[in-house]
C-alpha positions as CSV (number, residue, x, y, z in Angstrom):
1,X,188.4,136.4,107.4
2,X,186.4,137.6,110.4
3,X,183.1,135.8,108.3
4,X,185.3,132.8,108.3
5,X,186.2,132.0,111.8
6,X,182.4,133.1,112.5
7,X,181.2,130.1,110.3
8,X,183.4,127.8,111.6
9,X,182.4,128.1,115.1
10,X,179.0,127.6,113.6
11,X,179.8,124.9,112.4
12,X,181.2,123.9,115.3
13,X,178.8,124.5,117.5
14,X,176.1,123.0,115.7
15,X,178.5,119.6,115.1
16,X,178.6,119.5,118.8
17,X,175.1,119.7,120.1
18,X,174.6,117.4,117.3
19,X,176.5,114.9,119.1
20,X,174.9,115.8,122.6
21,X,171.2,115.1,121.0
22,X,172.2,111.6,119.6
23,X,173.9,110.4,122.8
24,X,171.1,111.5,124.9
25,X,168.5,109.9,122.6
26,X,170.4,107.0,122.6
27,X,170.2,106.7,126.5
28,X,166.8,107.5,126.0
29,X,166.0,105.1,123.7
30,X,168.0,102.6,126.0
31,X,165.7,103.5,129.2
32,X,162.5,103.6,127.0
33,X,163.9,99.5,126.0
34,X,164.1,98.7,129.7
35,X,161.3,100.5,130.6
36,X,159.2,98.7,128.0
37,X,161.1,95.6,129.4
38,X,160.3,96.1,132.5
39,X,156.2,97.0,131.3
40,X,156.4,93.5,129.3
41,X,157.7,91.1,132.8
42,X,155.5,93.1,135.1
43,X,152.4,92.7,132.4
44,X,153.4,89.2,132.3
45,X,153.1,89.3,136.1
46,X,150.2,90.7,136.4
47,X,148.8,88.2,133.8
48,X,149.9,85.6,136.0
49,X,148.2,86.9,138.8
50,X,145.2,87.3,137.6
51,X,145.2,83.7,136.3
52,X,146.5,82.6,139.5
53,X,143.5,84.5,141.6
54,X,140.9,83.2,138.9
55,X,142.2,79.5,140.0
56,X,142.2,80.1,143.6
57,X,138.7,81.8,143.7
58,X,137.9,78.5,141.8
59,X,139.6,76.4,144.2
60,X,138.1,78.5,147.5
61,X,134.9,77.9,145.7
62,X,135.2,74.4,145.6
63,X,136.3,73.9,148.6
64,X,133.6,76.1,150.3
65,X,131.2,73.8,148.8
66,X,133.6,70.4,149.8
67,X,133.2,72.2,153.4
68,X,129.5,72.5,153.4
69,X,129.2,68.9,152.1
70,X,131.2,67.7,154.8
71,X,129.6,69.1,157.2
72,X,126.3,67.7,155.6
73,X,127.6,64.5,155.7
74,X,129.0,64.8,159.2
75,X,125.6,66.3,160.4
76,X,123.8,63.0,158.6
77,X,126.6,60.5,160.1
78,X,126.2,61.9,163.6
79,X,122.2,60.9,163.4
80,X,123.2,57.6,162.1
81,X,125.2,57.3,164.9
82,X,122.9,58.4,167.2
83,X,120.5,56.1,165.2
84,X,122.7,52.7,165.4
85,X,123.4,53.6,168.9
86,X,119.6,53.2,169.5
87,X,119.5,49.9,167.5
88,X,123.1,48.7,169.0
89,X,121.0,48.7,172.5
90,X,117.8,47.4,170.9
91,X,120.4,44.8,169.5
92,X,122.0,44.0,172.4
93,X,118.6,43.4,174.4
94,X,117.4,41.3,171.8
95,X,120.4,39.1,171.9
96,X,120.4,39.0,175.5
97,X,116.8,37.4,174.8
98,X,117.7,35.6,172.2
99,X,120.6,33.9,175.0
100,X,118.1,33.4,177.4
101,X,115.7,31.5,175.2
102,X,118.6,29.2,173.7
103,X,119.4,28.3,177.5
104,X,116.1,27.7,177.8
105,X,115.3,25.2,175.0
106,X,118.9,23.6,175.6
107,X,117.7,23.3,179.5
108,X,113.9,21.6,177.5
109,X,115.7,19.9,175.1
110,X,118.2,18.0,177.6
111,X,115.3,17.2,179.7
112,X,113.7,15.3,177.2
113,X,116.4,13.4,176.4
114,X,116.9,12.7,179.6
115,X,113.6,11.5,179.8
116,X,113.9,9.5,176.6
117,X,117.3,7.9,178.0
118,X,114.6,7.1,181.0
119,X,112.5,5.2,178.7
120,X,114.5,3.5,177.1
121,X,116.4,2.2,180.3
122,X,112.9,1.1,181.6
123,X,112.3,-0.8,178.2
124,X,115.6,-2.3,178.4
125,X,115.3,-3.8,181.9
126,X,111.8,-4.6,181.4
127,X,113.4,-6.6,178.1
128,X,115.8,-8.4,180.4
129,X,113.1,-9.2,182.4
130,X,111.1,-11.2,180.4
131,X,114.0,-12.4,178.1
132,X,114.6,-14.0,182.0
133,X,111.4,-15.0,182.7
134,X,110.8,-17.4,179.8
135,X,114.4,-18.1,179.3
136,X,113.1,-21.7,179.5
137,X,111.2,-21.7,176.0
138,X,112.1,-22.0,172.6
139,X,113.5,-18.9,171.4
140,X,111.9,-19.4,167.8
141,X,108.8,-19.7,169.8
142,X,108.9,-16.3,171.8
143,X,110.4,-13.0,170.6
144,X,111.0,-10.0,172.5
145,X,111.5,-6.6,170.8
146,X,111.4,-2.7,171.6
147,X,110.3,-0.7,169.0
148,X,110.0,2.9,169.0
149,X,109.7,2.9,172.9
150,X,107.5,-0.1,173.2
151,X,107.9,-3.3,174.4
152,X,106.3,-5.8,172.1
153,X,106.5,-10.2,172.7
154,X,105.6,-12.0,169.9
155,X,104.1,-15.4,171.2
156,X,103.6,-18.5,168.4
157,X,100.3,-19.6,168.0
158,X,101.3,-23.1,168.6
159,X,102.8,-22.5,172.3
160,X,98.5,-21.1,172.8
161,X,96.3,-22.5,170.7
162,X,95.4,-25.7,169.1
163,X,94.9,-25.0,165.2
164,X,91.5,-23.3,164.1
165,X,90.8,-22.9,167.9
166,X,90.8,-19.9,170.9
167,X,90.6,-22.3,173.4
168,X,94.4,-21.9,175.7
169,X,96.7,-24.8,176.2
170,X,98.0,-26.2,179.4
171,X,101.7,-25.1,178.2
172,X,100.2,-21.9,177.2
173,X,99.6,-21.1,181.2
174,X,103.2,-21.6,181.5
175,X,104.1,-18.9,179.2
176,X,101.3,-16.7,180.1
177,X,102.4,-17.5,184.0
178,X,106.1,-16.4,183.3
179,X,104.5,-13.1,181.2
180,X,102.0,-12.1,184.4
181,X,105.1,-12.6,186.9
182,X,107.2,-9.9,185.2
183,X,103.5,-7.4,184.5
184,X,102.6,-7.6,187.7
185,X,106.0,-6.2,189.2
186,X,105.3,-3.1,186.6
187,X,102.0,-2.3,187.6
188,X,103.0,1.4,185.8
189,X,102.2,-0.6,183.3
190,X,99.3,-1.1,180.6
191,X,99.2,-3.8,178.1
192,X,97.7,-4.5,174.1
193,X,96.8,-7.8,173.2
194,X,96.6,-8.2,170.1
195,X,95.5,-11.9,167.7
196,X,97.2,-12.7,164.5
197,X,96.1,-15.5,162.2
198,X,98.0,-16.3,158.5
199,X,95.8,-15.8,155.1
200,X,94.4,-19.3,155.4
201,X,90.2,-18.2,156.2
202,X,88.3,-20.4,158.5
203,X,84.7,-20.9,159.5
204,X,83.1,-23.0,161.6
205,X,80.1,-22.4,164.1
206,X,82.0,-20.9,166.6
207,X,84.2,-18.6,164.3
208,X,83.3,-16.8,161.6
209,X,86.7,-16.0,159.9
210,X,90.1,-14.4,160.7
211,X,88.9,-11.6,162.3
212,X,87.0,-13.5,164.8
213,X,89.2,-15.9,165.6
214,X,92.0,-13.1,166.0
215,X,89.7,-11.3,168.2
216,X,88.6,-14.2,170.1
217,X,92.0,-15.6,171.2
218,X,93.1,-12.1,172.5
219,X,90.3,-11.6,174.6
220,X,91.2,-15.8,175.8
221,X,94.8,-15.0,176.9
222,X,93.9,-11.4,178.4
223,X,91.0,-13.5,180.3
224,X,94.0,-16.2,181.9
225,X,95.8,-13.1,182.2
226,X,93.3,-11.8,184.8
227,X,91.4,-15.0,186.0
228,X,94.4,-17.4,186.9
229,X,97.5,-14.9,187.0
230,X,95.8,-12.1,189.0
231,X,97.0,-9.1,186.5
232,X,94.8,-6.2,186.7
233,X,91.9,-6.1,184.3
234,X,91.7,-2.0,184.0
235,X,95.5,-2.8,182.9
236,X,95.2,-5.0,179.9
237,X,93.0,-4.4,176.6
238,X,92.3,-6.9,173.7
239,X,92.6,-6.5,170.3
240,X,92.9,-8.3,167.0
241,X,94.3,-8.1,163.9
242,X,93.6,-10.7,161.8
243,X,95.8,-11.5,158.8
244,X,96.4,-7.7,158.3
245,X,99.5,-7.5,159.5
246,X,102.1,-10.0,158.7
247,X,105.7,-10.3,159.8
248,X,106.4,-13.2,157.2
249,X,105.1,-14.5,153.8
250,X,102.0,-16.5,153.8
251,X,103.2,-18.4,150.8
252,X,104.8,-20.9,152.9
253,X,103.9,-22.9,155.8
254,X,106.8,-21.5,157.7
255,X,106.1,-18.0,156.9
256,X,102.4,-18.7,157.9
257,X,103.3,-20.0,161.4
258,X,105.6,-17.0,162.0
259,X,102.3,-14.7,161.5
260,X,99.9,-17.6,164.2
261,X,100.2,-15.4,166.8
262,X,99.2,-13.3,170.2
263,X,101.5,-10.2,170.5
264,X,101.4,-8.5,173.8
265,X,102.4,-4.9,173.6
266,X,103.3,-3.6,176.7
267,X,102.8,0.4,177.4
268,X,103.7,2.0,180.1
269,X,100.6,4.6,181.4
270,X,103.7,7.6,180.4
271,X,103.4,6.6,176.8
272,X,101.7,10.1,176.4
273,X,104.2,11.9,178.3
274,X,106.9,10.0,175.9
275,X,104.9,10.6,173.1
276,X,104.8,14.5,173.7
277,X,108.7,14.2,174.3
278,X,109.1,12.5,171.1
279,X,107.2,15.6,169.3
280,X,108.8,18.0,171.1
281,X,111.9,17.5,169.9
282,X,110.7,17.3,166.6
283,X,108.9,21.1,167.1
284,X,111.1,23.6,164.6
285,X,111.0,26.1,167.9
286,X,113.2,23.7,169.9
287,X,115.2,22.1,166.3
């Protein structure tokens, strides 16, 4: 009986540390999960991290070298500044230059219109004037023109000259009277003048052909001119022309007594100084 109860509490005893073990390995087991838990989130973490530093020691990489570029490219756009600086007061004194010249050819160009409105105002009275001083005569007969700056007055040969001859006509000192009134109250003054004949050739003892007879009746009319009218001789020149220069057709007889005739061209001594304004204002440096 004694045997009995012995084995019993054994049995007892070993039932209940049985229990004790499996409880406690069960809260061990438990601990061990939420250790391993807890292992697994911080691993996780630290995975994380590690990713997270890789990127930002990529990014601080980068930008170290962004920095350095920037301050590359501010070193270079500070010398460009400095640079355009330079040329912004190069500029600005070349422009200034620049102004000055443009007043200057406006100041030369105005002057030589000025001078060309001159002209043109002399030309136009000294029109006037002769359009008034042979008012009396046919105007068919007489024509009075400015052309390019110059004065030019077409006289017909018939009002001059007898036909095939140089030698002047009483009503030619008439005209030639009323022409030497208004010349001689420009003695600024020069005149050219210049013998036209039509295509119809001539010869005789006296004259050759067209070119003498051309030649001859200018030099008759500039020697009235200066003999009976008192115009200056160092004033007056004598030209001609022949048939070489037509202002009508020579295939009719009206055409061919529109071309019989003495042209006086009258220049004043600044035709030079006009001239020179003329291709002034045709120089590329003033345009």
């Amino acid at each position: 009986m004694k045997k009995v109860l012995i084995l019993a509490a054994c049995t007892g005893l070993l039932l209940t540390t049985s229990c004790v073990s499996k409880k406690k390995y069960a809260e061990l087991e438990d601990k061990q999960e939420k250790t391993q838990d807890l292992l697994n989130t911080a691993t996780v973490k630290l995975n994380d991290c590690l990713s997270e530093k890789s990127a930002l020691t990529a990014q601080n990489s980068s930008l170290k070298s962004q920095v350095k570029s920037l301050e590359e490219t501010s070193a270079s756009l500070i010398k460009q500044i400095g640079d355009f600086t330079d040329l912004t007061k190069k500029g600005a004194e070349n422009l200034e230059k620049s102004l000055e010249s443009l007043k200057e050819k406006d100041l030369t160009i105005r002057k030589l219109q000025d001078a060309i409105t001159r002209r043109d105002s002399v030309n136009l009275a000294l029109v006037q004037s002769l359009k008034g001083a042979v008012g009396s005569m046919d105007d068919d007969d007489i024509e009075i023109s400015v052309e390019k700056g110059v004065v030019y007055v077409n006289i017909s040969d018939k009002l001059l000259f007898n036909s095939g001859s140089y030698q002047i006509t009483s009503r030619a000192k008439e005209v030639l009277g009323k022409v030497a009134k208004v010349v001689n109250n420009k003695p600024d003054f020069e005149f050219l003048v210049e013998g036209h004949t039509d295509t119809v050739p001539i010869s005789t003892n006296c004259v050759k052909d067209n070119w003498d007879l051309s030649v001859l009746r200018a030099t008759a009319v500039v020697r009235t001119l200066q003999n009976e009218f008192g115009v200056e001789p160092a004033r007056m020149t004598a030209g001609g022309r022949s048939e070489y220069v037509p202002i009508s057709s020579n295939d009719n007889a009206e055409g061919r007594a529109r071309n019989r005739r003495t042209r006086i061209v009258v220049l004043p001594k600044l035709d030079q100084f006009y001239t020179m304004i003329e291709e002034g204002l045709k120089d590329p440096a003033i345009n």
